[in-house]
DSSP file (Angstrom, degrees, kcal/mol; ACC not computed):
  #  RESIDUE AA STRUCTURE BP1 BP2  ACC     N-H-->O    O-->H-N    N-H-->O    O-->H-N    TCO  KAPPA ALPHA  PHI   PSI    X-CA   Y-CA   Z-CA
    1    1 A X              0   0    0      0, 0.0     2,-0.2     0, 0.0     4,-0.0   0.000 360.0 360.0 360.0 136.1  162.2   54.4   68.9
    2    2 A X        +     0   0    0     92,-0.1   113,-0.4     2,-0.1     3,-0.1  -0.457 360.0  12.2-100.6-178.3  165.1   52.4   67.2
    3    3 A X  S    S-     0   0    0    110,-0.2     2,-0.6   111,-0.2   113,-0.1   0.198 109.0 -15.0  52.9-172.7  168.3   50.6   67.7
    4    4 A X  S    S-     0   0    0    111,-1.6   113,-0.3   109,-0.1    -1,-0.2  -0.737  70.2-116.0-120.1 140.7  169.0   49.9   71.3
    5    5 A X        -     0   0    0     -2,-0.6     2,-0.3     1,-0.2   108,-0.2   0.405  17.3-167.0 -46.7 115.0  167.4   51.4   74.2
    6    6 A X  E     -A  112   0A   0    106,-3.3   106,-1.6   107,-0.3     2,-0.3  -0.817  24.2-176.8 -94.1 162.2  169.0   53.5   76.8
    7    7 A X  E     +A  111   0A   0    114,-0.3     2,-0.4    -2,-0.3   104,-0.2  -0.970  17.0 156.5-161.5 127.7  166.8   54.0   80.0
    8    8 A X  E     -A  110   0A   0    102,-1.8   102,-3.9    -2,-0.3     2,-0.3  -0.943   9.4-174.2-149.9-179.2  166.6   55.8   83.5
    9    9 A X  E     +A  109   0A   0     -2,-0.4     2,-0.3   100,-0.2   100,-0.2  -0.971   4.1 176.8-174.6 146.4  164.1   56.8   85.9
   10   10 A X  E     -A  108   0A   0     98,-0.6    98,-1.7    -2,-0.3     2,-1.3  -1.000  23.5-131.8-139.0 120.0  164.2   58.9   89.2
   11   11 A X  E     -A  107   0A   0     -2,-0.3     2,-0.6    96,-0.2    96,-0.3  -0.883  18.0-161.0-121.5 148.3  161.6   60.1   91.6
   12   12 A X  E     -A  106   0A   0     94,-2.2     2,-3.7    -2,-1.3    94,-1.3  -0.903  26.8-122.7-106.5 105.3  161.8   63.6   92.6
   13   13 A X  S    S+     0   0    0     -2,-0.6     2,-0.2    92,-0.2    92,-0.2  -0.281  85.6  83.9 -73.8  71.4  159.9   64.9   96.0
   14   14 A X  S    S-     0   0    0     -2,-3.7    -2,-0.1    90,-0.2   126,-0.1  -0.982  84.9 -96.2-170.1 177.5  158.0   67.5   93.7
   15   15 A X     >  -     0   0    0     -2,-0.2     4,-0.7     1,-0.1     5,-0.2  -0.424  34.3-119.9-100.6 168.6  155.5   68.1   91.8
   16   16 A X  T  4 S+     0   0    0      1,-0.3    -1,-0.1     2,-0.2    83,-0.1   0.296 111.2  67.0-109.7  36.9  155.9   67.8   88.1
   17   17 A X  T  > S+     0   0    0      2,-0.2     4,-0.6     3,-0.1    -1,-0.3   0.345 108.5  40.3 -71.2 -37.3  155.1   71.1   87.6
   18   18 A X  H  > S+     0   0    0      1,-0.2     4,-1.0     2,-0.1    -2,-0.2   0.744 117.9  46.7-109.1  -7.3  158.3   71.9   89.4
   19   19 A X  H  < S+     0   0    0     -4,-0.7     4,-0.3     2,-0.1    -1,-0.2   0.539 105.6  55.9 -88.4  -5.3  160.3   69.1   87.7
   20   20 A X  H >4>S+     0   0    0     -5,-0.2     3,-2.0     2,-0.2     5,-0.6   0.845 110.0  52.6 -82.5 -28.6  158.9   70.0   84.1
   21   21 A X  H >X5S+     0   0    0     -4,-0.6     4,-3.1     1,-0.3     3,-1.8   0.973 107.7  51.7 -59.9 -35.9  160.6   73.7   85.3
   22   22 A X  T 3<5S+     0   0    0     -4,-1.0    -1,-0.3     1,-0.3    -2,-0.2   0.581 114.9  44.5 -70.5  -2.0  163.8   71.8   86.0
   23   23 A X  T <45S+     0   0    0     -3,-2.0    -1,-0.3    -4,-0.3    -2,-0.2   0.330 121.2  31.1-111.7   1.4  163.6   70.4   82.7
   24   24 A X  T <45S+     0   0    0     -3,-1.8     2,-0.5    -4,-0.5    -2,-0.2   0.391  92.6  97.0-156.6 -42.7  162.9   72.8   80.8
   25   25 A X    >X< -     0   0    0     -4,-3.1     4,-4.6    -5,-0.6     3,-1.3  -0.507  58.0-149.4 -49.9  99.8  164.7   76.0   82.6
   26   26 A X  H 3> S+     0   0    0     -2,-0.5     4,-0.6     1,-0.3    12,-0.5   0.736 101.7  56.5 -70.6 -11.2  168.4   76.8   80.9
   27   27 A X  H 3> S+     0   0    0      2,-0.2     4,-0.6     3,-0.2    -1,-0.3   0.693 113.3  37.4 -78.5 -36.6  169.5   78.1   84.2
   28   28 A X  H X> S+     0   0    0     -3,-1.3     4,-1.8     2,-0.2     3,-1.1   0.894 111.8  58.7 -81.7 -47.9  168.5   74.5   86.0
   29   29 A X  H 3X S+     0   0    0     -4,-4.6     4,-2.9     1,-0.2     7,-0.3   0.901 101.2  55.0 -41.0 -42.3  169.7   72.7   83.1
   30   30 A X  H 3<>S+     0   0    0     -4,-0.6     5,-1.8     1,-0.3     6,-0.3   0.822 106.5  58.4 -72.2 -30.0  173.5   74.4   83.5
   31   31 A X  H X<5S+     0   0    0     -3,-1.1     3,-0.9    -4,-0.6    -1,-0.3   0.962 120.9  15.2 -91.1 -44.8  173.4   73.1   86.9
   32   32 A X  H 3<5S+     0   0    0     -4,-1.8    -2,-0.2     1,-0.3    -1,-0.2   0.577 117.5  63.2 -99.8   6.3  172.9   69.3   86.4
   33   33 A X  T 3<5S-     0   0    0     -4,-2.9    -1,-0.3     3,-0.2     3,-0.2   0.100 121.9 -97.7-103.9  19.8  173.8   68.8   82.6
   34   34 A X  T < 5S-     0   0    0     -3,-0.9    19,-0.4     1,-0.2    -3,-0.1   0.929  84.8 -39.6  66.3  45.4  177.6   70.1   83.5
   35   35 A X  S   <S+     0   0    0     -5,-1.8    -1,-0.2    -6,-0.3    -5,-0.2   0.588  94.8 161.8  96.1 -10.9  177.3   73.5   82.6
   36   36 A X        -     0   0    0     -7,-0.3     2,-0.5    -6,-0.3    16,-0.2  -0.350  34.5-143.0 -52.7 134.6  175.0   72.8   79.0
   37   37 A X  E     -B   51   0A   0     14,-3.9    14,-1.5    -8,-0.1     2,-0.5  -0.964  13.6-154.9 -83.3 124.4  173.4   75.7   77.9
   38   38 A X  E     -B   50   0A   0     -2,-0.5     2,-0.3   -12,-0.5    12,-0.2  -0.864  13.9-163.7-105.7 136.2  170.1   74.3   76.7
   39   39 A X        +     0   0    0     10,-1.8    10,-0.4    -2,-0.5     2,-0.1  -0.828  29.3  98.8 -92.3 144.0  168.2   77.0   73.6
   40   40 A X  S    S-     0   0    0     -2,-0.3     8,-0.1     8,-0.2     7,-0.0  -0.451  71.0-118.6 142.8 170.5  164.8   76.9   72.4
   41   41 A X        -     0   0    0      6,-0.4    -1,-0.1    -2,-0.1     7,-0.1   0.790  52.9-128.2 -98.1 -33.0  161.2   78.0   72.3
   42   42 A X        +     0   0    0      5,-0.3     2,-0.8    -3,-0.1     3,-0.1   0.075  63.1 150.1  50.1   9.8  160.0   74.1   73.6
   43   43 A X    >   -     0   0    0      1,-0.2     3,-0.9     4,-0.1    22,-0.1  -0.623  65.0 -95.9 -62.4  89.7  157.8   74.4   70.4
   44   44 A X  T 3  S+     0   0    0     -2,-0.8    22,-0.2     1,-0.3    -1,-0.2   0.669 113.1  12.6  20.3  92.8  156.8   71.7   68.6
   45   45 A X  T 3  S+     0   0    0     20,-1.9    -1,-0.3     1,-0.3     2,-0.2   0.478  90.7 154.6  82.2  -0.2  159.6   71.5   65.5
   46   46 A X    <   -     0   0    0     -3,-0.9    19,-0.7    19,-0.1    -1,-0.3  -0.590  53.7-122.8 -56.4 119.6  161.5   73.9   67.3
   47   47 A X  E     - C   0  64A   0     -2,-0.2    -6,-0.4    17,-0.2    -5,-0.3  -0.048  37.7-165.2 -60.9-165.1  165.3   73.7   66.4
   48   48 A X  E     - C   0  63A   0     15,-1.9    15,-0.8    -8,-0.1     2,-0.3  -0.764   5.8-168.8-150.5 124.7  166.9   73.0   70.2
   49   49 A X  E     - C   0  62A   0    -10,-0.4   -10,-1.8    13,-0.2     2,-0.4  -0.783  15.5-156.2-126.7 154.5  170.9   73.5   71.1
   50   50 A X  E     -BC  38  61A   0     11,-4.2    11,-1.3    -2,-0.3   -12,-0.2  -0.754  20.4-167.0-125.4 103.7  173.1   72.6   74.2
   51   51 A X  E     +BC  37  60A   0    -14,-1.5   -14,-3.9    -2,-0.4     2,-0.2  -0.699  29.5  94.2 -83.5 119.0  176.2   74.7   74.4
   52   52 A X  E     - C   0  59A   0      7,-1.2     7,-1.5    -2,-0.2     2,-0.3  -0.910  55.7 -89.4-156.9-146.2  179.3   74.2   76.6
   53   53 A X        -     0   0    0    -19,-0.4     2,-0.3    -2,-0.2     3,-0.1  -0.971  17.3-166.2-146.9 171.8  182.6   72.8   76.9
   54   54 A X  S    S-     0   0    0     -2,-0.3    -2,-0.0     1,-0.3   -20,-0.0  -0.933  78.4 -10.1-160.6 117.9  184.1   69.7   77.7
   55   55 A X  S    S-     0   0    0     -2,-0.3    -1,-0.3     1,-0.2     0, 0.0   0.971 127.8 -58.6  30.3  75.6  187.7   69.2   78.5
   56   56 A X  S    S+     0   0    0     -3,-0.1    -1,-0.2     1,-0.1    -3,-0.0   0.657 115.6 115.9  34.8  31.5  188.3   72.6   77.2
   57   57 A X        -     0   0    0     -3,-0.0    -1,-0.1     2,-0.0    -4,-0.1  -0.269  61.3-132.0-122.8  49.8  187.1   72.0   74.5
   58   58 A X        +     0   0    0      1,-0.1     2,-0.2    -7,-0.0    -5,-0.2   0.612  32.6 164.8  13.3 148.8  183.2   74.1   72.9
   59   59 A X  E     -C   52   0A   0     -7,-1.5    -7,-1.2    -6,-0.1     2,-0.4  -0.919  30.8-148.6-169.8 157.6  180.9   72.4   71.7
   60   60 A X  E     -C   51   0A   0     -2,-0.2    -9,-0.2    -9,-0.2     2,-0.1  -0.754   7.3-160.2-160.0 112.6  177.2   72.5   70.7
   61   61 A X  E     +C   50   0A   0    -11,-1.3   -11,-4.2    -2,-0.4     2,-0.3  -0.411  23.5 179.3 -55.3 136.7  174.5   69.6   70.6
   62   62 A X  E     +CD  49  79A   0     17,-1.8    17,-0.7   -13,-0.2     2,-0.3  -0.981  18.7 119.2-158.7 155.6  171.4   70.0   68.4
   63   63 A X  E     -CD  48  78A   0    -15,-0.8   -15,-1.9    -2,-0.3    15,-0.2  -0.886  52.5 -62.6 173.8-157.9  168.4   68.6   67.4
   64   64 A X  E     -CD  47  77A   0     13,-0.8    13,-0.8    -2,-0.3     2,-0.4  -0.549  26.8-128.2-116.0 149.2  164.5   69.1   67.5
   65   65 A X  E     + D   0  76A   0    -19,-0.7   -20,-1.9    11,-0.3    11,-0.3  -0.913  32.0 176.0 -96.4 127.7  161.8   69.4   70.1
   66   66 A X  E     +     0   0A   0      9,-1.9     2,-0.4    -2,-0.4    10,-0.2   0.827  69.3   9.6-105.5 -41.8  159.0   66.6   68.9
   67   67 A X  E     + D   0  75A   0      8,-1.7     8,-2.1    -3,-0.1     2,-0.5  -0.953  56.3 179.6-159.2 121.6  156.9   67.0   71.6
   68   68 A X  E     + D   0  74A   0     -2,-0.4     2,-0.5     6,-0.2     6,-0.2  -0.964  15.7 161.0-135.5  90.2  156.3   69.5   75.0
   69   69 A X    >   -     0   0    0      4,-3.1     3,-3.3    -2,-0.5     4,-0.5  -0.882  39.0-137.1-111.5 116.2  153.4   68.6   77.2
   70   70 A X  T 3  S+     0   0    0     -2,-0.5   -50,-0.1     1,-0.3   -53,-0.1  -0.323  82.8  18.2 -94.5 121.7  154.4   70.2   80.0
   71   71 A X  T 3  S+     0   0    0     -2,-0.2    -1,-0.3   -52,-0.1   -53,-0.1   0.025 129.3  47.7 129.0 -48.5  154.0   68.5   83.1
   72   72 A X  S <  S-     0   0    0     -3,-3.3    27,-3.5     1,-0.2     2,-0.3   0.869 112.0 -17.9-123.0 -84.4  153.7   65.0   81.2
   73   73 A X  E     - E   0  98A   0     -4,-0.5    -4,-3.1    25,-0.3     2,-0.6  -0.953  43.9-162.6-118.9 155.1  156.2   64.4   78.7
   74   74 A X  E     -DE  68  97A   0     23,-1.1    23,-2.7    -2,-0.3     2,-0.3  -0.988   9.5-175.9-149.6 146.4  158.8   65.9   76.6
   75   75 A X  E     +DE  67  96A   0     -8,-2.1    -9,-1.9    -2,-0.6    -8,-1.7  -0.981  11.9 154.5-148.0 124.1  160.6   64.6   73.5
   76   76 A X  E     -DE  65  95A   0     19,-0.6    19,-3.1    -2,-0.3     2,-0.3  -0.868  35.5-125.8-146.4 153.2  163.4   66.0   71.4
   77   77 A X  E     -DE  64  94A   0    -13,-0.8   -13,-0.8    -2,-0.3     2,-0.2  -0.809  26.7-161.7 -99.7 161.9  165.9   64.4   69.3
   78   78 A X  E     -DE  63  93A   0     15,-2.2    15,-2.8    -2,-0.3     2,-0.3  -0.752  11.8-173.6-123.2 166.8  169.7   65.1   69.8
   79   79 A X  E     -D   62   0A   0    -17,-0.7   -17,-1.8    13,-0.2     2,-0.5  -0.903  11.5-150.7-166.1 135.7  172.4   64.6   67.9
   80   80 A X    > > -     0   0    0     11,-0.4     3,-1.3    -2,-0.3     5,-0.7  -0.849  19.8-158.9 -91.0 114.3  176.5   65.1   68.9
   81   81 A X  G > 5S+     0   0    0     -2,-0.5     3,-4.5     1,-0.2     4,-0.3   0.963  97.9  63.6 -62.4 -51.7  179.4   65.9   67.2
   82   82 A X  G 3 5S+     0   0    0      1,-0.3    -1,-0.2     2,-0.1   -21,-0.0   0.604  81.4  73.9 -41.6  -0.5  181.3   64.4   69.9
   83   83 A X  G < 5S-     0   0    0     -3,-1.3    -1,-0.3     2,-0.1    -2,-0.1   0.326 109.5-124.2 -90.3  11.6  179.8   61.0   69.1
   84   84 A X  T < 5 +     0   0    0     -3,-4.5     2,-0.2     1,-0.2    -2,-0.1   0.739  68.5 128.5  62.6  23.4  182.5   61.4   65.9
   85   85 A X      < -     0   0    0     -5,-0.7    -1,-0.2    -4,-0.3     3,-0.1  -0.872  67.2 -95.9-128.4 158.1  179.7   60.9   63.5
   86   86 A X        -     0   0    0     -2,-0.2     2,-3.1     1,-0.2     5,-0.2   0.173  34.2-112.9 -65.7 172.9  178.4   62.5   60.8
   87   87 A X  S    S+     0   0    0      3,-0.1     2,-0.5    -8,-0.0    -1,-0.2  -0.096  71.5 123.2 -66.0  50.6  175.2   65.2   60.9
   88   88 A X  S >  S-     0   0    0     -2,-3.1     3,-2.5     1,-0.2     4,-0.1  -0.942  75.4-109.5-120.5 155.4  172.8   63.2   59.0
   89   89 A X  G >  S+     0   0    0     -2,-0.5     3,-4.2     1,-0.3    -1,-0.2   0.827 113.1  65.3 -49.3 -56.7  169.0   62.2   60.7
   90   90 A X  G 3  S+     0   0    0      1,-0.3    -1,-0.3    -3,-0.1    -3,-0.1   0.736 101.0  47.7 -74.6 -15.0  170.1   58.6   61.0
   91   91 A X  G <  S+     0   0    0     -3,-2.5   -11,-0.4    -5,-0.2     2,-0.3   0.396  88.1  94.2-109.6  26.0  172.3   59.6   63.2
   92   92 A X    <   -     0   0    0     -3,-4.2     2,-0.3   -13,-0.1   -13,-0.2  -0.729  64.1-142.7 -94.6 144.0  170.2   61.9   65.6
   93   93 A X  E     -E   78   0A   0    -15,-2.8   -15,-2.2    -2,-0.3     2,-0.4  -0.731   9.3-131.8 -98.3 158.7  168.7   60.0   68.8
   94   94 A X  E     -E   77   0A   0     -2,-0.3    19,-2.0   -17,-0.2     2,-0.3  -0.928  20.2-161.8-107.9 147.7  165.4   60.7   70.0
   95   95 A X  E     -EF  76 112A   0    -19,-3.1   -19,-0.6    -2,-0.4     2,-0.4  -0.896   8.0-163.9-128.5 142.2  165.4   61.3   74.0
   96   96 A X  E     -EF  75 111A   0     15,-2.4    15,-1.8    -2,-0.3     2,-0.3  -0.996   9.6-153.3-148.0 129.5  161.9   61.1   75.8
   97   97 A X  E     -EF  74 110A   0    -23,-2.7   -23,-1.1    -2,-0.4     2,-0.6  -0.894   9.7-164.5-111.8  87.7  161.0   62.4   79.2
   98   98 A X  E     -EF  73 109A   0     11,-1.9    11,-1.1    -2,-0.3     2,-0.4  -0.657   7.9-174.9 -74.9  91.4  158.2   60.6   80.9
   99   99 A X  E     + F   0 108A   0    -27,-3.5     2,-0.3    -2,-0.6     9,-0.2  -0.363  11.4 156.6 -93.1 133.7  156.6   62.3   84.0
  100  100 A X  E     - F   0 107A   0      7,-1.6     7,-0.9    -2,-0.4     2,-0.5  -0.890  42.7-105.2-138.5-177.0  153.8   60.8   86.4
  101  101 A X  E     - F   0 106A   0     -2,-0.3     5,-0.3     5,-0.2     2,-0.3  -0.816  31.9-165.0-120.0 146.6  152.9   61.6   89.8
  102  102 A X        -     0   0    0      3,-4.7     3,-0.1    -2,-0.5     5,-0.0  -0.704  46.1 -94.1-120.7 176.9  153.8   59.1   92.7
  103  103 A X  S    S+     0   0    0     -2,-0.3    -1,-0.1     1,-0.2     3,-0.1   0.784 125.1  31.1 -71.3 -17.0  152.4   59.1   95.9
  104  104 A X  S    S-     0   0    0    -90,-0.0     2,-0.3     2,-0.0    -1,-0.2   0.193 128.9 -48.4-126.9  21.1  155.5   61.3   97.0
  105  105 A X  S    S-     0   0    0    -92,-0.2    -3,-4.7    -3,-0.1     2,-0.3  -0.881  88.2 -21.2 165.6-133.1  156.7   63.5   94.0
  106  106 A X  E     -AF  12 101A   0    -94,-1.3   -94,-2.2    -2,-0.3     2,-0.4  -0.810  37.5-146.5-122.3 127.6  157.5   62.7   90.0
  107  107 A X  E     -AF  11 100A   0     -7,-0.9    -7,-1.6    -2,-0.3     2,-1.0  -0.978  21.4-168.9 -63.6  98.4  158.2   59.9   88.7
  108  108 A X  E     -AF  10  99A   0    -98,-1.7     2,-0.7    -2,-0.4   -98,-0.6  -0.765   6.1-180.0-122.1 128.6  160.7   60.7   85.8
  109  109 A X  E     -AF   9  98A   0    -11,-1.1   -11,-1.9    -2,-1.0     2,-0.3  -0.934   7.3-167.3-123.7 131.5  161.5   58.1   83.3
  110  110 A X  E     +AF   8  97A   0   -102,-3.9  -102,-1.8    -2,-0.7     2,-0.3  -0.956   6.6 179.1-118.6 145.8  163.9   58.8   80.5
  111  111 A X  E     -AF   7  96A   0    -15,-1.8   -15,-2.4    -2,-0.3     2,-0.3  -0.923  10.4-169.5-130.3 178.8  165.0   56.8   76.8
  112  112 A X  E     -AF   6  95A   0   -106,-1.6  -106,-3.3    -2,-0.3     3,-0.2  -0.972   7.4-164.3-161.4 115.7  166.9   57.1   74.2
  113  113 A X        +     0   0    0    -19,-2.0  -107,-0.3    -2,-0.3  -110,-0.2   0.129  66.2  64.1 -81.3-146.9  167.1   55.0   70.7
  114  114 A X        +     0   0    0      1,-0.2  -111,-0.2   -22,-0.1    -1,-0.1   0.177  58.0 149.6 -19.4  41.3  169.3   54.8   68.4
  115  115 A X        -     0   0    0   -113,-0.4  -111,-1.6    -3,-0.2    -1,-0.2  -0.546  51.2-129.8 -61.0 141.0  172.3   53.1   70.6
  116  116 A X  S    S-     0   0    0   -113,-0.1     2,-0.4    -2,-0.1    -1,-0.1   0.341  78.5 -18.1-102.4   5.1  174.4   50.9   68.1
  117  117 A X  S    S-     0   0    0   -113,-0.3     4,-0.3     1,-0.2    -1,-0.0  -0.959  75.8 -85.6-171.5-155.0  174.2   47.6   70.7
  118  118 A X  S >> S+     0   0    0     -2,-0.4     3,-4.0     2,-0.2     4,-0.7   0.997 121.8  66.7 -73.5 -90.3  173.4   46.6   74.4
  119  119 A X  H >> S+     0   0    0      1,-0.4     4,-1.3     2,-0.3     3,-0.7   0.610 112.8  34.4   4.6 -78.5  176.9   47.3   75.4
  120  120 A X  H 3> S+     0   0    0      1,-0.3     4,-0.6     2,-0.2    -1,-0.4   0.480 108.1  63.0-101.5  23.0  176.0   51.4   74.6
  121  121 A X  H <> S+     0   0    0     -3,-4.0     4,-2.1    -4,-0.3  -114,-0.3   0.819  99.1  48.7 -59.5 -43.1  173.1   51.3   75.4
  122  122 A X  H <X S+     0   0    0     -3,-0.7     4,-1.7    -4,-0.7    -2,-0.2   0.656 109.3  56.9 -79.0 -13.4  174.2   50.5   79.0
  123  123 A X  H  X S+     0   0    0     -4,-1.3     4,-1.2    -5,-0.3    -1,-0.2   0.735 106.0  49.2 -70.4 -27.1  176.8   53.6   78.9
  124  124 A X  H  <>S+     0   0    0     -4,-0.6     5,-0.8    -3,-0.2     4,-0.4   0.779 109.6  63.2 -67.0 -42.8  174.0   56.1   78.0
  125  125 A X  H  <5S+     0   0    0     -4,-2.1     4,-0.4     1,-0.2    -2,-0.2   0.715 107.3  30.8  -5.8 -92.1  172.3   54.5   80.9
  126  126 A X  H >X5S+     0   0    0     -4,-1.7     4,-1.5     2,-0.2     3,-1.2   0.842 123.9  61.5 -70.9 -35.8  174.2   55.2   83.7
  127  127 A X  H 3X5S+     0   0    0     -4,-1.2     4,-0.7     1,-0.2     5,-0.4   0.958 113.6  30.7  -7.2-111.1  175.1   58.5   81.5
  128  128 A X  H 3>5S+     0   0    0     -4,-0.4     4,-1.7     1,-0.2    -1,-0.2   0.854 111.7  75.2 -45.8 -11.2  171.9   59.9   81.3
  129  129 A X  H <><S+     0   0    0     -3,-1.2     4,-1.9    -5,-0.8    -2,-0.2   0.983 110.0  34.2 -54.7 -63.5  171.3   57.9   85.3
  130  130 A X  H >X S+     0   0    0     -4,-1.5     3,-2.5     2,-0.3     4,-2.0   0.951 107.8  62.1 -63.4 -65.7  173.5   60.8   86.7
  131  131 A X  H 3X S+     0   0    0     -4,-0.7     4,-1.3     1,-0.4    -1,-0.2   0.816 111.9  42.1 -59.3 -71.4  172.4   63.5   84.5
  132  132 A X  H >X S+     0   0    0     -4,-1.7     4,-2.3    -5,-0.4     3,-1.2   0.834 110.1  52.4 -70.9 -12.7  168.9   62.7   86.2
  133  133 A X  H <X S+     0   0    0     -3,-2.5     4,-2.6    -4,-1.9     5,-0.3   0.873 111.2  56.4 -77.7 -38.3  170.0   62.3   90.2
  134  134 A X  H 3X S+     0   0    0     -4,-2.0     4,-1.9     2,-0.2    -1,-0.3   0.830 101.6  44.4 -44.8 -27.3  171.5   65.5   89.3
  135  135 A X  H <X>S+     0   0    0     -4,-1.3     4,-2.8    -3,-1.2     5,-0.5   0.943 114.6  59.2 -79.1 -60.5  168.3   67.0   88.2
  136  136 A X  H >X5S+     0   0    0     -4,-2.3     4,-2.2     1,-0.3     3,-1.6   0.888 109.3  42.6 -18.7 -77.2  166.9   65.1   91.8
  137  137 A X  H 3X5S+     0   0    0     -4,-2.6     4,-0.9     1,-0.3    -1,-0.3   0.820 113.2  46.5 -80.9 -22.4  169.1   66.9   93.7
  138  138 A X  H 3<5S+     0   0    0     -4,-1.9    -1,-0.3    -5,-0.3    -2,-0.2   0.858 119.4  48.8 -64.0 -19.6  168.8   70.8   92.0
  139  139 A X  H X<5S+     0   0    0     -4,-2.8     3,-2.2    -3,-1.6    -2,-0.2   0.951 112.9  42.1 -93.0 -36.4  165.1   70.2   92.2
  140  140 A X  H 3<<S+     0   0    0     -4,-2.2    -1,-0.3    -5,-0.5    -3,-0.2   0.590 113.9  56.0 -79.3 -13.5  164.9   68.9   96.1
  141  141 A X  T 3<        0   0    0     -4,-0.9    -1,-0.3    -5,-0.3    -2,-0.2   0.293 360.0 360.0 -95.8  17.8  167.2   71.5   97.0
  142  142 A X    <         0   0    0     -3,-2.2    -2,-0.1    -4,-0.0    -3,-0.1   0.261 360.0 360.0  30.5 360.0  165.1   74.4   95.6
């Protein structure tokens, strides 16, 4: 991972058999990513897309699945047009979803490189923070 770091983490009262679903399920996704449609095979080099809109405005996020062990961890890079930069690899992030078992559920730990300081790094944070206490709460409400 480059640049600098964004980071969150959640535990979930479930197994991560049923949080890998929540992760990985476009129907689960649409509820706690704000409507994203997430695409893709989860296969290894498999393109991946997120479809929605956002202040009425379409839009669609893309990038790669690097790694699906399902259950354990899961890794794709992204890249936005809305970050207002161009489509080239340096400016795709890679996003990693880190699962473990706790004594009462999932542990889910998330990062994200290629932040251009501190400053947004700590705005993906709490970003990607909600994004998972949303996931928390689709998954804990079955």
């Amino acid at each position: 991972m480059t640049g600098s770091i964004a980071r969150a983490q959640t535990e979930v009262a479930a197994d991560a058999h049923r949080v890998w679903e929540a992760l990985t399920d476009p129907d689960q996704v649409a509820r706690y990513m704000m409507g994203s449609r997430v695409e893709t095979d989860w296969q290894v080099g498999s393109p991946i897309t997120w479809s929605g809109e956002l202040d009425g405005k379409p839009y669609q996020d893309k990038g790669e699945v690097l790694r699906a062990d399902p259950g354990w961890l899961l890794e794709v890079t992204h890249y936005s047009p809305l970050m207002g930069q161009e489509d080239r690899p340096e400016n795709y992030h890679t996003v990693r979803y880190e699962l473990a078992q706790s004594e009462t559920g999932t542990v889910v730990t998330l990062t994200q490189d290629g932040c251009t300081d501190e400053e947004q790094a700590e705005q993906f944070s709490q970003s990607w923070q909600g994004m998972l206490d949303g996931m928390k709460r689709v998954v804990e409400a079955g």
